[in-house]
PDB file of N, CA, C and O in Angstrom:
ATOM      1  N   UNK A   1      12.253 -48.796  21.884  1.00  0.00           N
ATOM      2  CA  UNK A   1      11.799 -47.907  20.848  1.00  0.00           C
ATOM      3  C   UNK A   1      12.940 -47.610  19.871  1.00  0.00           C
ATOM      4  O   UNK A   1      12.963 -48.022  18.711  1.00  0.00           O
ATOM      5  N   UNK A   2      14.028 -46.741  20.535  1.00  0.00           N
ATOM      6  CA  UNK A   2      15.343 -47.152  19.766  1.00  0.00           C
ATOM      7  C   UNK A   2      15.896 -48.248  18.946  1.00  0.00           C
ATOM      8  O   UNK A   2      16.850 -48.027  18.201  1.00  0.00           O
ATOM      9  N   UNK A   3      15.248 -49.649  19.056  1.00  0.00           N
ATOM     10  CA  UNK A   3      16.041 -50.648  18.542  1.00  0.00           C
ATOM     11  C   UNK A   3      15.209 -50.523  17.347  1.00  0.00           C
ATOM     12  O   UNK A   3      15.685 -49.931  16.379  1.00  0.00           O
ATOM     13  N   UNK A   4      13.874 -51.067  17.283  1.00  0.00           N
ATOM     14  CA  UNK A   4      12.810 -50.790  16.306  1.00  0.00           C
ATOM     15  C   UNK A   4      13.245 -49.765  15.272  1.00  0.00           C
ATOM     16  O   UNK A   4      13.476 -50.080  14.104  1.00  0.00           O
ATOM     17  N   UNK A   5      13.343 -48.593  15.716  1.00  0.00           N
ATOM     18  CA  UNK A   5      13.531 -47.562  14.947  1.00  0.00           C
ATOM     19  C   UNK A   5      14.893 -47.928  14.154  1.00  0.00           C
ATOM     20  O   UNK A   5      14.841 -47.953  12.925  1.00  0.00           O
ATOM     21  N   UNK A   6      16.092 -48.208  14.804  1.00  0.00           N
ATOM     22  CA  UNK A   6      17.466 -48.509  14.057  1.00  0.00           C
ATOM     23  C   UNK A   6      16.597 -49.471  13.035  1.00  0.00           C
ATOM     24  O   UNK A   6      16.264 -49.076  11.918  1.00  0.00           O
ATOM     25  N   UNK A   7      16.245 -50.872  13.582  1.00  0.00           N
ATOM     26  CA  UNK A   7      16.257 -52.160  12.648  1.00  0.00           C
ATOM     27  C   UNK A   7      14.799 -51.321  11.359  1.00  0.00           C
ATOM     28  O   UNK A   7      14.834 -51.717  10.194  1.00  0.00           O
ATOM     29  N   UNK A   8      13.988 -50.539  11.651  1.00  0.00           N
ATOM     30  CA  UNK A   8      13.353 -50.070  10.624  1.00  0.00           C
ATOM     31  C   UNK A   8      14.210 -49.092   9.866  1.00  0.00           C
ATOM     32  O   UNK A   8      14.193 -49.473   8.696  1.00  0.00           O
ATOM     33  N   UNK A   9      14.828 -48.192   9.960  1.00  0.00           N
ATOM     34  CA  UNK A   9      16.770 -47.622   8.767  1.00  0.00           C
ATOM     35  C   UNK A   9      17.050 -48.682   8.492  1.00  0.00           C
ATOM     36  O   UNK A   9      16.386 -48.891   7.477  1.00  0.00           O
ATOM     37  N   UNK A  10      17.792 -49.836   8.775  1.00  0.00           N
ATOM     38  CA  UNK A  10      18.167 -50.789   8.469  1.00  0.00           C
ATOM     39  C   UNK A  10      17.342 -51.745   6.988  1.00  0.00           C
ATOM     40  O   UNK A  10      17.782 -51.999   5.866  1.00  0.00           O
ATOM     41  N   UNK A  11      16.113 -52.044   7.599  1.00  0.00           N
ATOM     42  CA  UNK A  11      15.478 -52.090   6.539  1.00  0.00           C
ATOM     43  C   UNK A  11      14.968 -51.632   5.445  1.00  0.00           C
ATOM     44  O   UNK A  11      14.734 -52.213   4.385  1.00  0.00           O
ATOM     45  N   UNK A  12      14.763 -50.257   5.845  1.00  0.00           N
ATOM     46  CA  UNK A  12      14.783 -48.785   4.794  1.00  0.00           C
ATOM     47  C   UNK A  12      16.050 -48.864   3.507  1.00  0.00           C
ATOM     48  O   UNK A  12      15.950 -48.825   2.281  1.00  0.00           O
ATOM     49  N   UNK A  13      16.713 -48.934   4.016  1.00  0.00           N
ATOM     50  CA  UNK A  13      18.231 -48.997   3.331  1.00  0.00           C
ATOM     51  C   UNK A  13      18.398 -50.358   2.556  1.00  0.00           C
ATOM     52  O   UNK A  13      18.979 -50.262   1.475  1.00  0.00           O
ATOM     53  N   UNK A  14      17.998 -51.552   2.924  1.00  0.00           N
ATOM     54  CA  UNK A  14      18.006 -52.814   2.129  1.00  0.00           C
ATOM     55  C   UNK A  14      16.949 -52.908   1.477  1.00  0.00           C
ATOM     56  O   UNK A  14      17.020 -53.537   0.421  1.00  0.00           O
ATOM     57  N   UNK A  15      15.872 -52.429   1.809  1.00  0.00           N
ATOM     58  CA  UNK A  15      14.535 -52.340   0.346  1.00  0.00           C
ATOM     59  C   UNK A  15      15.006 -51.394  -0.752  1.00  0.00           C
ATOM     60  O   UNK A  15      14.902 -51.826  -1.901  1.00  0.00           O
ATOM     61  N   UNK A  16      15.590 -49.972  -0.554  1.00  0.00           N
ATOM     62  CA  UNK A  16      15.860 -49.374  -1.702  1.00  0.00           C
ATOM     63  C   UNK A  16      17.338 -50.003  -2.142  1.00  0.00           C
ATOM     64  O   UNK A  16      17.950 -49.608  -3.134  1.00  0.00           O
ATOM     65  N   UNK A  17      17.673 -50.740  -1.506  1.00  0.00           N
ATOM     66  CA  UNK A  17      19.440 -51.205  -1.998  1.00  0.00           C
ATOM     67  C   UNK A  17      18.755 -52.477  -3.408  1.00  0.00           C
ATOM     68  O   UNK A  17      19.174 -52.686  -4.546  1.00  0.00           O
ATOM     69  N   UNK A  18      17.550 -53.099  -2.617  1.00  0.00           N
ATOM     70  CA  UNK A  18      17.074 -54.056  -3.431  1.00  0.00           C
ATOM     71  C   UNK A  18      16.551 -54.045  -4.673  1.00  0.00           C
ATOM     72  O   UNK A  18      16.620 -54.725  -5.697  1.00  0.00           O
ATOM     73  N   UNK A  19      15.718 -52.557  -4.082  1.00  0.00           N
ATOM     74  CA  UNK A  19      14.881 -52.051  -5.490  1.00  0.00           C
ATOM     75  C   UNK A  19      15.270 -51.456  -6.819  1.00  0.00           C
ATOM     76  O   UNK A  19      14.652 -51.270  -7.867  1.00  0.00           O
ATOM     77  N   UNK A  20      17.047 -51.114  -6.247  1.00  0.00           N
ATOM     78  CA  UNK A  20      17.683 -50.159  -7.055  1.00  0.00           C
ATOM     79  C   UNK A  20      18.390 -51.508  -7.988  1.00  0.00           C
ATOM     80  O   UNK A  20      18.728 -51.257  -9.145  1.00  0.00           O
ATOM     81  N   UNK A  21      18.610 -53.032  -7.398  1.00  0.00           N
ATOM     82  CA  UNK A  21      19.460 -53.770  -7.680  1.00  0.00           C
ATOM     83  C   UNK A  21      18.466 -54.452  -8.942  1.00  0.00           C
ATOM     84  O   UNK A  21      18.923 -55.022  -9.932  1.00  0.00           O
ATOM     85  N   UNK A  22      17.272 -54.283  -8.702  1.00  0.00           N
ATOM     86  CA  UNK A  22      15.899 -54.527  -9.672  1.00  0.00           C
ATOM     87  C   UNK A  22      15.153 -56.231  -8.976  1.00  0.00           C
ATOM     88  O   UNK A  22      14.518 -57.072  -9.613  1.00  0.00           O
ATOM     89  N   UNK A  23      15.541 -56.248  -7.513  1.00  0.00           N
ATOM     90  CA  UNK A  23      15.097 -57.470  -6.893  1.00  0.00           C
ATOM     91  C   UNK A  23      13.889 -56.839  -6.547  1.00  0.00           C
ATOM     92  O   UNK A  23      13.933 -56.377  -5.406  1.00  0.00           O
ATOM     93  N   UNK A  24      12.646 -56.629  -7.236  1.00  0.00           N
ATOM     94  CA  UNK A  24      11.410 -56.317  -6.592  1.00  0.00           C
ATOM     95  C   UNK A  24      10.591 -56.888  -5.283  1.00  0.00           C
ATOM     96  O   UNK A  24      10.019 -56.276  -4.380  1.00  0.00           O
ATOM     97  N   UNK A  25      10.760 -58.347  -5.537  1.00  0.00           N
ATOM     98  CA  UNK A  25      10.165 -58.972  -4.268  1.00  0.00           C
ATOM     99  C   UNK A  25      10.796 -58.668  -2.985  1.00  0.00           C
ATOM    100  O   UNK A  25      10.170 -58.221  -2.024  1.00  0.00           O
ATOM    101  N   UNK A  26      12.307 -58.973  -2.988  1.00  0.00           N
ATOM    102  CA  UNK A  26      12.808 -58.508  -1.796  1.00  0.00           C
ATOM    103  C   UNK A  26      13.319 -57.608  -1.492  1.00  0.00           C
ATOM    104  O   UNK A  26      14.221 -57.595  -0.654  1.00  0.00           O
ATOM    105  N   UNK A  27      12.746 -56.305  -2.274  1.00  0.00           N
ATOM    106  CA  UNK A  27      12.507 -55.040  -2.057  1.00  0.00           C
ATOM    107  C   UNK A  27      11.095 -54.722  -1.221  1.00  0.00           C
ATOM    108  O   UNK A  27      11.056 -54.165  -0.124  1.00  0.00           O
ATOM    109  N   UNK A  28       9.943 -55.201  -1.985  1.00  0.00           N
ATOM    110  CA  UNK A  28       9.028 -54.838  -1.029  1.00  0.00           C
ATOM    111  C   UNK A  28       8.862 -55.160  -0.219  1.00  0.00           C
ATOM    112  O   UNK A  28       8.224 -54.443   0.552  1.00  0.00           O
ATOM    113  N   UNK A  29       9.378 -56.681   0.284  1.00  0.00           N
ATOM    114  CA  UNK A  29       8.979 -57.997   1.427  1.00  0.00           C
ATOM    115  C   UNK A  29      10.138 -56.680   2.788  1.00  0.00           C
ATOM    116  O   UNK A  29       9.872 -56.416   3.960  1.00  0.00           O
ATOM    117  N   UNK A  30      10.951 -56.343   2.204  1.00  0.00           N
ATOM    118  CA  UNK A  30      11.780 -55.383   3.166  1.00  0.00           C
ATOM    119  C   UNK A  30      10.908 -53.840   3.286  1.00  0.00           C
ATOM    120  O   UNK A  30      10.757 -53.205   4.330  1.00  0.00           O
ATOM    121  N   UNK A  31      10.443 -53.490   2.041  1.00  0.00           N
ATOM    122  CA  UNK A  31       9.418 -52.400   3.004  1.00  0.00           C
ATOM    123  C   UNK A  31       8.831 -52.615   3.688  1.00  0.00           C
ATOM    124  O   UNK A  31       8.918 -51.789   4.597  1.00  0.00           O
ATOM    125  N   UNK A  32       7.957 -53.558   3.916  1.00  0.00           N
ATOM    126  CA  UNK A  32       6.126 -54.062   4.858  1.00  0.00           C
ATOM    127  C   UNK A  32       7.315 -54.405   6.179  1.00  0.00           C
ATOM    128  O   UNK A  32       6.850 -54.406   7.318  1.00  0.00           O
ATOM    129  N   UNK A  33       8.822 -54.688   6.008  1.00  0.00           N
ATOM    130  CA  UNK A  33       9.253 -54.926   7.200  1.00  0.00           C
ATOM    131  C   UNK A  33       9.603 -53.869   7.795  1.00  0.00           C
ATOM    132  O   UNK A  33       9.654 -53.905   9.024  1.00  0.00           O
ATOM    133  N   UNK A  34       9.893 -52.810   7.187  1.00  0.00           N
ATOM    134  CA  UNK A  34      10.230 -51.360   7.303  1.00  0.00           C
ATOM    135  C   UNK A  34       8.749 -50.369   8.077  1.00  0.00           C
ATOM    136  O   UNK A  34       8.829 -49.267   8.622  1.00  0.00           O
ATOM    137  N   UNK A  35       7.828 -50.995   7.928  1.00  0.00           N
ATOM    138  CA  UNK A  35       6.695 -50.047   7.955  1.00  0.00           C
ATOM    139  C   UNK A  35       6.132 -50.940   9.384  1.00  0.00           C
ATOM    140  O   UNK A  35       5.580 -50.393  10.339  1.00  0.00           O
ATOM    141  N   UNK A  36       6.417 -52.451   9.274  1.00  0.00           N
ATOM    142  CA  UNK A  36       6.334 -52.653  11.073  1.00  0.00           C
ATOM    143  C   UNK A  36       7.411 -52.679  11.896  1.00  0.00           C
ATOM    144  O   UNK A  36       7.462 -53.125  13.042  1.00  0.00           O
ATOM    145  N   UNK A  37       8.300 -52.159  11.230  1.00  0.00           N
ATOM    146  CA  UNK A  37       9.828 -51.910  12.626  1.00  0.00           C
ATOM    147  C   UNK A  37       9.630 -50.404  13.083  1.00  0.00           C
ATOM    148  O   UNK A  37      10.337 -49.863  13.933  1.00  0.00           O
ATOM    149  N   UNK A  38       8.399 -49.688  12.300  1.00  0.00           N
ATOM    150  CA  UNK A  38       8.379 -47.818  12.667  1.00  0.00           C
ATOM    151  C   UNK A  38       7.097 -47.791  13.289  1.00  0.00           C
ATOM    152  O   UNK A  38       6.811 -46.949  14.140  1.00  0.00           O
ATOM    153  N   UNK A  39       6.159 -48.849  12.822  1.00  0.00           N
ATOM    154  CA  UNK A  39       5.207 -48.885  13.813  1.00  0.00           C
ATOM    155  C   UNK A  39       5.203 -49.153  14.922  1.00  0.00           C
ATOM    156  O   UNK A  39       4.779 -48.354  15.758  1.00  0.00           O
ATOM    157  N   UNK A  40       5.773 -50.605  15.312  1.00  0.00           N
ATOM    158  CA  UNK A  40       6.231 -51.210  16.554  1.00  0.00           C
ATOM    159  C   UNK A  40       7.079 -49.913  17.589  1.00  0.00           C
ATOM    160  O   UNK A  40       7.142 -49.999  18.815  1.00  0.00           O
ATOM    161  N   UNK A  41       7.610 -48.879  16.863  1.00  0.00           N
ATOM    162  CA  UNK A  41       8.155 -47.694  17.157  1.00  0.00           C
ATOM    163  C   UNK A  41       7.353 -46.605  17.859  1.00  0.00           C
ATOM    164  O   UNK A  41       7.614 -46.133  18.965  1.00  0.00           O
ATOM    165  N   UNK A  42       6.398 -46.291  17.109  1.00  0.00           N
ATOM    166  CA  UNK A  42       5.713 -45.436  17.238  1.00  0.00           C
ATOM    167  C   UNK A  42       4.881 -45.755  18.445  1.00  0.00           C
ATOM    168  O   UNK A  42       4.638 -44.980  19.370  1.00  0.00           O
ATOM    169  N   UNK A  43       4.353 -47.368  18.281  1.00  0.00           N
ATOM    170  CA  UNK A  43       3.493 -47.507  19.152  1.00  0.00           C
ATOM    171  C   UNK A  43       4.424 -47.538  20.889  1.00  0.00           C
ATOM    172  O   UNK A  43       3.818 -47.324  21.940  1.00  0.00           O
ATOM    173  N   UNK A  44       5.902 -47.836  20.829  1.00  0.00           N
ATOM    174  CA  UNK A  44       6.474 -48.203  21.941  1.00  0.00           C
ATOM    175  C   UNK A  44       6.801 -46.518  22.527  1.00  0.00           C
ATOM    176  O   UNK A  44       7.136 -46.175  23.661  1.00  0.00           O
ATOM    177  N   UNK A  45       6.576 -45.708  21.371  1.00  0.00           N
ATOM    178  CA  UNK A  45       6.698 -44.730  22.065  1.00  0.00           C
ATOM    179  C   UNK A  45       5.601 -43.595  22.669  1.00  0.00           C
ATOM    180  O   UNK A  45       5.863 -42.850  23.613  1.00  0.00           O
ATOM    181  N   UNK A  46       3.946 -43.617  21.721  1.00  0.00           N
ATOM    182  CA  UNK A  46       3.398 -43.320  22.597  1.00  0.00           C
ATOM    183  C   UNK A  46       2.758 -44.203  23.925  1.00  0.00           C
ATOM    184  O   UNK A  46       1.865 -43.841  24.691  1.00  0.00           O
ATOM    185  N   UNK A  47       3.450 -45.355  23.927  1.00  0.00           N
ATOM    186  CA  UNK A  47       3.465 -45.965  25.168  1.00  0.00           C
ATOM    187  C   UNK A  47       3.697 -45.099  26.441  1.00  0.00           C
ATOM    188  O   UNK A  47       2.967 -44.854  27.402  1.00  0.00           O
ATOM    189  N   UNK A  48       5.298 -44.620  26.032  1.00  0.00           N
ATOM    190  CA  UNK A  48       6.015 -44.223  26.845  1.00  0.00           C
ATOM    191  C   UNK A  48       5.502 -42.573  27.020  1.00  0.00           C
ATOM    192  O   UNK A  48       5.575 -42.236  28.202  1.00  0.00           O
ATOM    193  N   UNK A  49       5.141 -41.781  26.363  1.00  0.00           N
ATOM    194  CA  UNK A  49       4.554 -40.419  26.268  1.00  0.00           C
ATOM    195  C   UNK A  49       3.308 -40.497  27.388  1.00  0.00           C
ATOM    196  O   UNK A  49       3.268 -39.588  28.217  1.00  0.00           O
ATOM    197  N   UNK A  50       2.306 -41.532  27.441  1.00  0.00           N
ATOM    198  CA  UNK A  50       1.484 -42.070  28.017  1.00  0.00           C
ATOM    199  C   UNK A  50       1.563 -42.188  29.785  1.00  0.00           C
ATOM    200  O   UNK A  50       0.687 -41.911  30.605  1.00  0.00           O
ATOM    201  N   UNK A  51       3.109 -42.763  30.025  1.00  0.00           N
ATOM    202  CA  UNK A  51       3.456 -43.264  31.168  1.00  0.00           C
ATOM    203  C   UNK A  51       3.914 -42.367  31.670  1.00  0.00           C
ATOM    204  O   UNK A  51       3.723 -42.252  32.880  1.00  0.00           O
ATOM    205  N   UNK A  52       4.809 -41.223  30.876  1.00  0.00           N
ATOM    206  CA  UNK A  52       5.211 -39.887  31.854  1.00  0.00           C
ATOM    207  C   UNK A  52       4.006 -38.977  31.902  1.00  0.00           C
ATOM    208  O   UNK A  52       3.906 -38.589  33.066  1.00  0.00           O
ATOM    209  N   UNK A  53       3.009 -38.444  31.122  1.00  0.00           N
ATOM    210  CA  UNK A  53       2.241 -38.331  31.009  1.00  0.00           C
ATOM    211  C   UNK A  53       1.137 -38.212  32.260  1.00  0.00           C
ATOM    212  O   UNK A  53       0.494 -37.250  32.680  1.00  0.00           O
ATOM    213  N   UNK A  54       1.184 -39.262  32.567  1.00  0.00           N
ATOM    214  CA  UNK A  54       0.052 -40.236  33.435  1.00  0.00           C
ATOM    215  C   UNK A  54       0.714 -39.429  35.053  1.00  0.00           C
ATOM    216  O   UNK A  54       0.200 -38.766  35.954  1.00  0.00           O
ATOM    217  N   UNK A  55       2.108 -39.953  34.746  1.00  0.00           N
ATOM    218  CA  UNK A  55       2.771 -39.532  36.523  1.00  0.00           C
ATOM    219  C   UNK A  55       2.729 -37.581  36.086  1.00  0.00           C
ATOM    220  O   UNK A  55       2.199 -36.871  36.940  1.00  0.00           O
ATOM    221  N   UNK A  56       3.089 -37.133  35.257  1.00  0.00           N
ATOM    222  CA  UNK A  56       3.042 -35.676  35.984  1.00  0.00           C
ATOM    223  C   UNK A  56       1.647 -35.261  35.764  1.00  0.00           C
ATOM    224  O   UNK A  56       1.597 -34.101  36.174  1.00  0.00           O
ATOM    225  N   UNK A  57       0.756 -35.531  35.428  1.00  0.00           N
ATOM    226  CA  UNK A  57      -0.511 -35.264  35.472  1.00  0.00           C
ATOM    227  C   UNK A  57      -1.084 -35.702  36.827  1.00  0.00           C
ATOM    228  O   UNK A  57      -2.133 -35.218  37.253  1.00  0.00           O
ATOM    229  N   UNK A  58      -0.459 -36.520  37.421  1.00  0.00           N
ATOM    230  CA  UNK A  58      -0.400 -37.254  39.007  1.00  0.00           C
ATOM    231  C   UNK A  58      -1.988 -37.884  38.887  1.00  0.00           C
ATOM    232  O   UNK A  58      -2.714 -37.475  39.793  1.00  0.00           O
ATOM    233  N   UNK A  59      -2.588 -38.736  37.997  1.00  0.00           N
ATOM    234  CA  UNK A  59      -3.545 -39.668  37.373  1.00  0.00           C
ATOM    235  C   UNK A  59      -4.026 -40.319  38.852  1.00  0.00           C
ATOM    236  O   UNK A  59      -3.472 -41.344  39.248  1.00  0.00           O
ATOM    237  N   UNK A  60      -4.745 -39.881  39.394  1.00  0.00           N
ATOM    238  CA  UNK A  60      -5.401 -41.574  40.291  1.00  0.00           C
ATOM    239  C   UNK A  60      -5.480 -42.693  39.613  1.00  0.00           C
ATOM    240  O   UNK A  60      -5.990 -42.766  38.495  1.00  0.00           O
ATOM    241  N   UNK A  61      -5.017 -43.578  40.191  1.00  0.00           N
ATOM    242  CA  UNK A  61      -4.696 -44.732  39.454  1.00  0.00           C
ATOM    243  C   UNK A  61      -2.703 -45.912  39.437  1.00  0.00           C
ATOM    244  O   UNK A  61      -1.511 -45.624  39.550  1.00  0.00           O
ATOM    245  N   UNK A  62      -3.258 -46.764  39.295  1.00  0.00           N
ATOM    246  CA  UNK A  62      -1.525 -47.056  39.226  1.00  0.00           C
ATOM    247  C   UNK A  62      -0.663 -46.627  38.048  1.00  0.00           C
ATOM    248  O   UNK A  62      -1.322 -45.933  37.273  1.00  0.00           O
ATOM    249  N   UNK A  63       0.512 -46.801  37.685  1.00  0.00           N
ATOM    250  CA  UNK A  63       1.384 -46.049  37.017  1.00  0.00           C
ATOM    251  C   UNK A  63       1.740 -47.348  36.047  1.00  0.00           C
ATOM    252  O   UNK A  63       1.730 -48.538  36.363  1.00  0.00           O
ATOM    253  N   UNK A  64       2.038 -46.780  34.839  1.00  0.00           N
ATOM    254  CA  UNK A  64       2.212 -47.999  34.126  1.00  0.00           C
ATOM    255  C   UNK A  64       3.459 -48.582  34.016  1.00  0.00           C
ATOM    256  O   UNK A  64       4.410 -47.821  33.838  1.00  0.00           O
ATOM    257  N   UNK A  65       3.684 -49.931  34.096  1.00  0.00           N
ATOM    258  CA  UNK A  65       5.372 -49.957  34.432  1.00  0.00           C
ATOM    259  C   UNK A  65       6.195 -49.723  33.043  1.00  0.00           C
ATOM    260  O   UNK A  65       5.911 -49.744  31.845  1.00  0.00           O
ATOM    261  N   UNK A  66       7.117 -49.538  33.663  1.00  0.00           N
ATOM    262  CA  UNK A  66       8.116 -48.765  32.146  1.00  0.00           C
ATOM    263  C   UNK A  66       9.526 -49.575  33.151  1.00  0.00           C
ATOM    264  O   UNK A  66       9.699 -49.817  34.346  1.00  0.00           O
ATOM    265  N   UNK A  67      10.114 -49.731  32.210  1.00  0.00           N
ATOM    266  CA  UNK A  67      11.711 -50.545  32.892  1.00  0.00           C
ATOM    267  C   UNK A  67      12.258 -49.171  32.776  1.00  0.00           C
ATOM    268  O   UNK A  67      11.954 -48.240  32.030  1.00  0.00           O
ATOM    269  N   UNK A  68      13.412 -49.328  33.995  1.00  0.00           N
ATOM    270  CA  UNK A  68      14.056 -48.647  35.095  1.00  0.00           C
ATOM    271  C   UNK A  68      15.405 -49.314  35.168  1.00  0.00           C
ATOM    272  O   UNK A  68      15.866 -50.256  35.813  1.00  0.00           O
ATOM    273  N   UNK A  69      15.878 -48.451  34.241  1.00  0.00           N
ATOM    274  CA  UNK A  69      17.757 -48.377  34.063  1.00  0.00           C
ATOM    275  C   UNK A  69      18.386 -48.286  35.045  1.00  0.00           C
ATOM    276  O   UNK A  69      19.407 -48.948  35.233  1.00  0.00           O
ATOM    277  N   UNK A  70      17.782 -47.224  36.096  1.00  0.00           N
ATOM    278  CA  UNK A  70      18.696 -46.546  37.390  1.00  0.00           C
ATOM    279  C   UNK A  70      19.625 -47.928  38.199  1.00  0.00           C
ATOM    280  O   UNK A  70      20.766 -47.908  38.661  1.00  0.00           O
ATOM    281  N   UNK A  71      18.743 -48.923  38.146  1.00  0.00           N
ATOM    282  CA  UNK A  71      19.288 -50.513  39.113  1.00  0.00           C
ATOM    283  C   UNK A  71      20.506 -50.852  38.179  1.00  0.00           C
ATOM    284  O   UNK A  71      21.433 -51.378  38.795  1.00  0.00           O
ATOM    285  N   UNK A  72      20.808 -50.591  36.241  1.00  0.00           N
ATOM    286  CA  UNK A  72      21.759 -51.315  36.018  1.00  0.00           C
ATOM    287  C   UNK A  72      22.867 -50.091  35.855  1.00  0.00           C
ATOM    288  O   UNK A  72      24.052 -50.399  35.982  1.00  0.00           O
ATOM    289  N   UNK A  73      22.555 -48.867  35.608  1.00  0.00           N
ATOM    290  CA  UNK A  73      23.252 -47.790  35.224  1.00  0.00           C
ATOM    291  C   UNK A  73      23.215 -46.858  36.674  1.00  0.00           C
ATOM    292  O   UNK A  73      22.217 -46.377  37.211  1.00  0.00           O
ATOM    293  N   UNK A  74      24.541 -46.780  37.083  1.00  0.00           N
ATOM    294  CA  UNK A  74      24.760 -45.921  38.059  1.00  0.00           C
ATOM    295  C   UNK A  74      24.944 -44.453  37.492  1.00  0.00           C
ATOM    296  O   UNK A  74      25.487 -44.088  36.450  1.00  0.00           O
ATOM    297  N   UNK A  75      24.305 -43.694  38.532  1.00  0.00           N
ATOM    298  CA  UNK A  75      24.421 -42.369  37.899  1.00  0.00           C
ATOM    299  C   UNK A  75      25.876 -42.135  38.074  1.00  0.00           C
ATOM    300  O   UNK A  75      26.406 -42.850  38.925  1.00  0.00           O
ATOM    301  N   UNK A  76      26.766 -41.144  37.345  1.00  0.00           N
ATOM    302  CA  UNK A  76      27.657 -40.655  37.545  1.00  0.00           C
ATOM    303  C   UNK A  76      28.121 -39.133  38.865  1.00  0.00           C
ATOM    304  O   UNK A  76      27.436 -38.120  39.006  1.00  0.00           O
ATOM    305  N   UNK A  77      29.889 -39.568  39.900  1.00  0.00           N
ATOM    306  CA  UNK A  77      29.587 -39.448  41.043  1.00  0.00           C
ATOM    307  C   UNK A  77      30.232 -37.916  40.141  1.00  0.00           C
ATOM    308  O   UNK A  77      30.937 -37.827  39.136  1.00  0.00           O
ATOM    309  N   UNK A  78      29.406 -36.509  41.333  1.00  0.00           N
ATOM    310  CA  UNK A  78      30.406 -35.457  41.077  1.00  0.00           C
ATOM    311  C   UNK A  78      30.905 -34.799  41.805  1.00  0.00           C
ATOM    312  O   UNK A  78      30.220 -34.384  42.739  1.00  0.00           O
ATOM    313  N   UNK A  79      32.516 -34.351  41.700  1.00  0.00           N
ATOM    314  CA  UNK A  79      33.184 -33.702  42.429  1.00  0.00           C
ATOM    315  C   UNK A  79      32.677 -32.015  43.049  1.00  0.00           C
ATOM    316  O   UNK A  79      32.975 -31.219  42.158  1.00  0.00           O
ATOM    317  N   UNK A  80      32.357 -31.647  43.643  1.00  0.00           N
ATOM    318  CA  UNK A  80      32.112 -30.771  44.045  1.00  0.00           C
ATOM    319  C   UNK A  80      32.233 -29.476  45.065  1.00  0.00           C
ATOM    320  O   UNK A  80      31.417 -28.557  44.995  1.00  0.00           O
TER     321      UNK A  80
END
């Protein structure tokens, strides 16, 4: 969802860089890319609203899979 969202700024920023430069075409050809890098966004995130959603509502039913950082990212140990 994060990446989408960056690469849609990204594109945000090169359509008006374009539009301001007076390149119209590849000004707009970079909005319509701008408007599916926030969709692809939106949609990855009420994905995810959906999937937590689903488990604390405790849904009969299976759970939808969502990737699971915990296996590559160790939590951090604390002194105590």
């Amino acid at each position: 969802m994060f990446v989408t969202a960056t690469l849609g700024f990204g594109c945000a920023t090169g359509a008006y860089w374009q539009i301001a430069l007076g390149n119209m075409e590849a000004g707009s050809r970079l909005v319509v890319g701008t408007g599916a890098c926030f969709f692809a966004a939106a949609l990855l995130g009420w994905y995810m609203f959906l999937a937590v959603m689903l488990v604390v509502m405790e849904f009969p039913g299976p759970d939808l899979p969502v990737f699971d950082l915990s296996t590559v990212i160790k939590a951090k140990v604390r002194n105590e």
